[in-house]
DRENBA-355788 format. One record per residue (C-alpha): y, z, x. Coordinates in steps of 0.001 Angstrom, whole numbers, padded with zeros to 6 digits, always signed. Layout:
! DRENBA-355788
YZX
...
***
This chain:
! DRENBA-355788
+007623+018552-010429
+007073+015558-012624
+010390+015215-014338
+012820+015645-011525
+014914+012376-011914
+015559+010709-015327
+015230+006700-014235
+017562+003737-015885
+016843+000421-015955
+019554-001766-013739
+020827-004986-015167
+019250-007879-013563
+020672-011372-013786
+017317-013722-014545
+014497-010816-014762
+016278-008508-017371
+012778-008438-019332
+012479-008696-023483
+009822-006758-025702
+006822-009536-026805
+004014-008789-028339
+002595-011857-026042
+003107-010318-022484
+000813-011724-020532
+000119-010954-016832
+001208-014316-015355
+004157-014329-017447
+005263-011003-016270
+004540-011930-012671
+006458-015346-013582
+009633-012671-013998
+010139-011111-010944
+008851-014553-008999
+012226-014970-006952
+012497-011457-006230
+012049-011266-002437
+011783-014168-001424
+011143-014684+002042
+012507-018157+003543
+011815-017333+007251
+008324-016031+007138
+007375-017568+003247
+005518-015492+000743
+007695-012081-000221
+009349-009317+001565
+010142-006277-000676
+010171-003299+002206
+010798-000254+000023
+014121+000959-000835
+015397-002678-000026
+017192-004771-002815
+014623-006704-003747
+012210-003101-004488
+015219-001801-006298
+015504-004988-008421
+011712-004813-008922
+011806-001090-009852
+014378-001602-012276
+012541-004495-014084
+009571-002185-014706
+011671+001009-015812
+013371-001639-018101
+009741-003054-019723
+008659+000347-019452
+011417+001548-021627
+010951-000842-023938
+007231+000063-024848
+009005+003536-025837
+007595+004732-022392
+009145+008182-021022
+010437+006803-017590
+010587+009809-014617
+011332+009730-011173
+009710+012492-008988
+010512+014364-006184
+009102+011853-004020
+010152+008800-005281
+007151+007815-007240
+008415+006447-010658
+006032+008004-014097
+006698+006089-017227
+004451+008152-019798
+003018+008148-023447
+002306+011547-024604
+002975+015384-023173
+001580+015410-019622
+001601+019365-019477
-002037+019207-020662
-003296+018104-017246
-005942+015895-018913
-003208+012688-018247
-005067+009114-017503
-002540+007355-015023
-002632+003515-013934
-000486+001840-011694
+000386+000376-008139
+003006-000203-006027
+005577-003225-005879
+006738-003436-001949
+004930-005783+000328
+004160-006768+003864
+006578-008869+005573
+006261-012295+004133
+003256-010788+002078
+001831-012227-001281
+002964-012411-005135
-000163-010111-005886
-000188-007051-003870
+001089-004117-005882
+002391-006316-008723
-000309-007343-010190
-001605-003801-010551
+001804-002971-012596
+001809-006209-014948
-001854-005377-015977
-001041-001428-016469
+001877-003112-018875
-000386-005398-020365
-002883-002880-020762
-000922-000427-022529
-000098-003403-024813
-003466-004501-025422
-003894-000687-026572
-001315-000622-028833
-002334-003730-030714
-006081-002148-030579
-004410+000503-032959
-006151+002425-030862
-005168+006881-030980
-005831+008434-027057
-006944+012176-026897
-004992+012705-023911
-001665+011302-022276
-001262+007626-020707
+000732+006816-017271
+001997+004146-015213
+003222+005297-011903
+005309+003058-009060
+004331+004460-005584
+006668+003660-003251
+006031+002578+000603
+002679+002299-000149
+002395-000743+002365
+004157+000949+005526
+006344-002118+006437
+009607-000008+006748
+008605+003691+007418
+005211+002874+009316
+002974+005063+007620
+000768+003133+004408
+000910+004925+001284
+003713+007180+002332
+004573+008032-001142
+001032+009310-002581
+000371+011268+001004
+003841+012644+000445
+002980+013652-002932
-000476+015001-002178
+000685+016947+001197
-001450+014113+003251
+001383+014082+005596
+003898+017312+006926
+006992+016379+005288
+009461+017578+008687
+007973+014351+009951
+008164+012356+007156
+012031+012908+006580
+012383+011558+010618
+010574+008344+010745
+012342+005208+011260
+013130+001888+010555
+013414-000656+012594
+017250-000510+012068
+017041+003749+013250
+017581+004508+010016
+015609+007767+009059
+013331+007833+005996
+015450+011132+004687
+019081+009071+005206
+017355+006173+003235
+015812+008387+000682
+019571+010040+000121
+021148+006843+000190
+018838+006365-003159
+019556+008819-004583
+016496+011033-003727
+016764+014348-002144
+015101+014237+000683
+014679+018429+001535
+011829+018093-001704
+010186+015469-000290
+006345+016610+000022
+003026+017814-001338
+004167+018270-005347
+001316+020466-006749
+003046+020266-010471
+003024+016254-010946
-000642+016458-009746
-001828+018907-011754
-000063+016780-014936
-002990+014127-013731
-006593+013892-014483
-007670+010515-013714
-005994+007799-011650
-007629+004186-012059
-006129+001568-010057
-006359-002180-010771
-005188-004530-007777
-005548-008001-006089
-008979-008007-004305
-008065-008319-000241
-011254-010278+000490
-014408-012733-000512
-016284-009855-002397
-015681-011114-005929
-015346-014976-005160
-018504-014856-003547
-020383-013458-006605
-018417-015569-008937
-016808-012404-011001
-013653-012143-012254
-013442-008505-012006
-015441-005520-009917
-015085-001769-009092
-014282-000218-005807
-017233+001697-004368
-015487+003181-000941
-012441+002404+001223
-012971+002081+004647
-011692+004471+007069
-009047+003669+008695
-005554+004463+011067
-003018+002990+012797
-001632+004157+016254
+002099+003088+018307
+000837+002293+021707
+003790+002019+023988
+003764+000642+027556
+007316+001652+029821
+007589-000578+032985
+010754-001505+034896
+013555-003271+033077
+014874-006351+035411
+016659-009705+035304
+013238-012890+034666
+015561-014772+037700
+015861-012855+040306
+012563-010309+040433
+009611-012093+042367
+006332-011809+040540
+004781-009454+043173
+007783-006901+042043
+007245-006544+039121
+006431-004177+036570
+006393-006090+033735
+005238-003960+030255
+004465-007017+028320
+001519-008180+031123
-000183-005085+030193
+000800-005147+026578
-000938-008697+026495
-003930-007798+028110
-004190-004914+025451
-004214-006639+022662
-007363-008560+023933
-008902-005155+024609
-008401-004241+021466
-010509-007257+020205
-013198-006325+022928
-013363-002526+021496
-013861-003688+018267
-016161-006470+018636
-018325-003076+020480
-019188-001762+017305
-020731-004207+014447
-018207-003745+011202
-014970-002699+013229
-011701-004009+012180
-008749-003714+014989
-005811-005512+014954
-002294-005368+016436
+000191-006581+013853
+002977-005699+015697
+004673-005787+019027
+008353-004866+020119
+009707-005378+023161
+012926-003702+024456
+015454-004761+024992
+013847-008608+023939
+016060-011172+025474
+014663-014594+026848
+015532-014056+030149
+014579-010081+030798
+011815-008172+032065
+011194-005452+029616
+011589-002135+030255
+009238-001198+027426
+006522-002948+024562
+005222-000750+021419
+002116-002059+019769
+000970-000725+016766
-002561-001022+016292
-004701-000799+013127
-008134-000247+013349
-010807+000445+010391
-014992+001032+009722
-016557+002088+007015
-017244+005542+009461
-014293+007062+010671
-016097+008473+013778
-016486+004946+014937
-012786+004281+014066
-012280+007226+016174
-014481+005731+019059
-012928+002389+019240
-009825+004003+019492
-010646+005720+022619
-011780+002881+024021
-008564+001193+023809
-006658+003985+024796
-008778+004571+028120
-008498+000755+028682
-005099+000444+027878
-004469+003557+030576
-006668+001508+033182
-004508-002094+032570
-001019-000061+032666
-002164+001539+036185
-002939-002269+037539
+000870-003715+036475
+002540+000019+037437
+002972+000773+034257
+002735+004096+032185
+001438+003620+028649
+000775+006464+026022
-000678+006127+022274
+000100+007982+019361
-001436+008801+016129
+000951+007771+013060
-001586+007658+010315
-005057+008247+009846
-008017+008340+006304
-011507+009028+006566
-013566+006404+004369
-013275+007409+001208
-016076+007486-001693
-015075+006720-005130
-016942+009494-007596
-020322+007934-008409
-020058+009754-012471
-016695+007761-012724
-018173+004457-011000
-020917+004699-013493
-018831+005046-016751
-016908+002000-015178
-019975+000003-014627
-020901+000693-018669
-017679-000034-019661
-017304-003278-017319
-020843-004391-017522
-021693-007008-015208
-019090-005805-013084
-020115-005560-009006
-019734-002624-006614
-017697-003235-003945
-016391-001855-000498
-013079-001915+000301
-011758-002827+004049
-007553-002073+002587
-006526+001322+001863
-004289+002001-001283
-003278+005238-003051
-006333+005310-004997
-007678+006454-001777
-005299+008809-001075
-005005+010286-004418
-008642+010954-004252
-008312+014005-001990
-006983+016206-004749
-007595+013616-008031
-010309+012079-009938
-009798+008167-008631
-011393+004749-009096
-010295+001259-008525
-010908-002193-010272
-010381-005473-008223
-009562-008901-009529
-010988-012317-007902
-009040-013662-005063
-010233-016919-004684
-008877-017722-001288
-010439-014370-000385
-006905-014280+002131
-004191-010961+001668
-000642-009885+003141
-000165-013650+003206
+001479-015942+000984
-002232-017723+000467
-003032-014804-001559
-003818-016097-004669
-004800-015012-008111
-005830-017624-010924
-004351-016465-014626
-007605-016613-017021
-008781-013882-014011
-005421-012114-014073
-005735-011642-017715
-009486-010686-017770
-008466-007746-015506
-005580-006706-017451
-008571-006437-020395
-011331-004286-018269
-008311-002355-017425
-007431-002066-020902
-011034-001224-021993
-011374+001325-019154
-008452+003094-020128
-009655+003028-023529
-012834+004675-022029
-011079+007229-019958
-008840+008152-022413
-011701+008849-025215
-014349+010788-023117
-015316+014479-023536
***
């Protein structure tokens, strides 16, 4: 149900954005550039339904507004600002997402929004007169750093995930994703698969910061996304025996975080198995984590990816039986379970090939990050644009886009909507 929740624009001392016709991409991202801030870790952190999202979600309702944008938020927390009347089902829809990875980059998620703003402007001053409706949609969570699960919004949206178990994950605080939600003013017993808002959409293009060397090492400003790896990520947790670091002799013990180490090596061996495997733990928690305590317990949460998602599947066996095998050796029990998992995903080739006449010049690429695009593509027509990362590095601060590249891609996003929008 795509209108559920009128949105409003909060008042934000520093970003509260003004109309120009001269909106550029780096001078929109220039905005919102203390929003997030990380001092610890560096870079940003913008976990969703934080402050620093709700600041950044109000800045775009606000410039979205003032382009004479109809601003919605759905059932699910994904935020619509739209030009025309969406019932036709023929609607063109941009956008991204604006949380981040703990102590992530300036470019992940918001650079996909300033160029769908930019875009639309570009548009506008093209005099140009679409035959079907324009979007921008905000997707929250789509990074997983609260919640766990990537792109919780768009697999909430397209019924990728049950919503019973949606509405109980938690932070790392306890806090349930359905008391957050509420707490925002969401309702969280409509969270889930929203057949109405999908059917309002025909097309979803993404644009975002390319998360690798693709681009830089073909010396293009700007490609299109052939496939998304397959990919998943799994909470491995190891129990032992909780004890004081003083008093328990080493032959004693049954110490979680032994076996939790050797695991993550493991992990690296399974991988390294199967040529094009990415595995990685990201995360590890130990409980109850003081200096001078055993643990009773570690949870690892392990990502792994290949462009075949049986392979994904195989490596992860691998560390699970290995991970079973080091527990038994420290007297340990260990389990894994599933939190998330996408089969590679395949852009349509008919929509890749109006891209690549459109964007001539423009490479193919694979891509080794998942985003709603690929999500979305399980029930809509969906394609992705890139723009050059010249330090080829993501979910870093490193991350780096240069601004005549920014504002090329805001352009080939412009002239692909422009395509989109216009086709029979």
């Amino acid at each position: 149900m795509l209108r559920a929740r009128r949105g409003t624009a909060r008042t934000i001392v520093g970003i509260m954005p003004e109309l120009r016709s001269t909106d550029t991409v780096t001078g929109l991202l220039a905005e919102i550039a203390d929003v997030g801030r990380d001092r610890q870790r560096g870079g940003y952190s913008r976990p969703v339904f934080s402050t620093a999202e709700r600041d950044l979600t109000g800045w775009f309702i606000a410039h979205a507004q003032r382009r004479g944008l109809d601003v919605h938020t759905d059932l699910n927390g994904v935020i619509w600002a739209s030009s025309g009347d969406l019932s036709s089902g023929e609607s063109v829809v941009t956008g991204s997402h604006l949380d981040s990875v703990p102590g992530g980059g300036a470019f992940d998620g918001p650079l996909g929004i300033c160029s769908a703003l930019v875009a639309f402007d570009r548009l506008q001053q093209r005099g140009f007169t679409p035959l079907r409706p324009l979007s921008i949609a905000v997707f929250p969570e789509e990074e997983g750093s609260r919640f766990g699960v990537a792109c919780l919004g768009s697999r909430l949206l397209t019924g990728a995930i049950d919503p019973d178990r949606a509405r109980s994950l938690r932070d790392a605080d306890g806090n349930t994703l359905a008391e957050v939600a509420a707490a925002s003013g969401l309702d969280p017993r409509f969270l889930g698969q929203d057949d109405g808002t999908l059917a309002a959409v025909g097309t979803f293009l993404e644009l975002h910061v390319e998360q690798g060397r693709g681009l830089v090492d073909l010396s293009k400003p700007v490609g299109i996304a052939r496939s998304i790896l397959g990919h998943g990520r799994w909470r491995i947790t190891v129990e032992g025996q909780g004890n004081h670091a003083g008093s328990t002799l080493m032959a004693d013990r049954r110490d979680p975080m032994v076996t939790a180490a050797r695991v993550v090596v493991a992990v690296r061996e399974a991988a390294l198995a199967h040529p094009d495997s990415r595995a990685t733990v990201g995360r590890l928690t130990p409980v109850p984590g003081g200096t001078n305590v055993i643990a009773s317990s570690v949870t690892l949460w392990l990502d792994v990816r290949h462009p075949r998602h049986e392979i994904v599947a195989t490596v992860v066996q691998a560390i699970t039986t290995e991970a079973g095998r080091l527990a038994a050796e420290e007297g340990c029990r260990v389990t894994v379970a599933e939190e998330s998992l996408s089969g590679t995903v395949q852009f349509p080739t008919g929509l890749r090939d109006m891209l690549s006449h459109t964007l001539p010049g423009s490479p193919l690429l694979d891509s080794g990050a998942g985003h709603d695009a690929g999500v979305l593509a399980a029930r809509v027509e969906s394609a992705m644009l890139f723009v050059r990362n010249p330090t080829g590095v993501s979910h870093s601060p490193e991350e780096q886009v240069e601004a005549d590249d920014a504002e090329a891609g805001a352009i080939a996003l412009a002239d692909a909507l422009q395509a989109l929008l216009t086709r029979d």
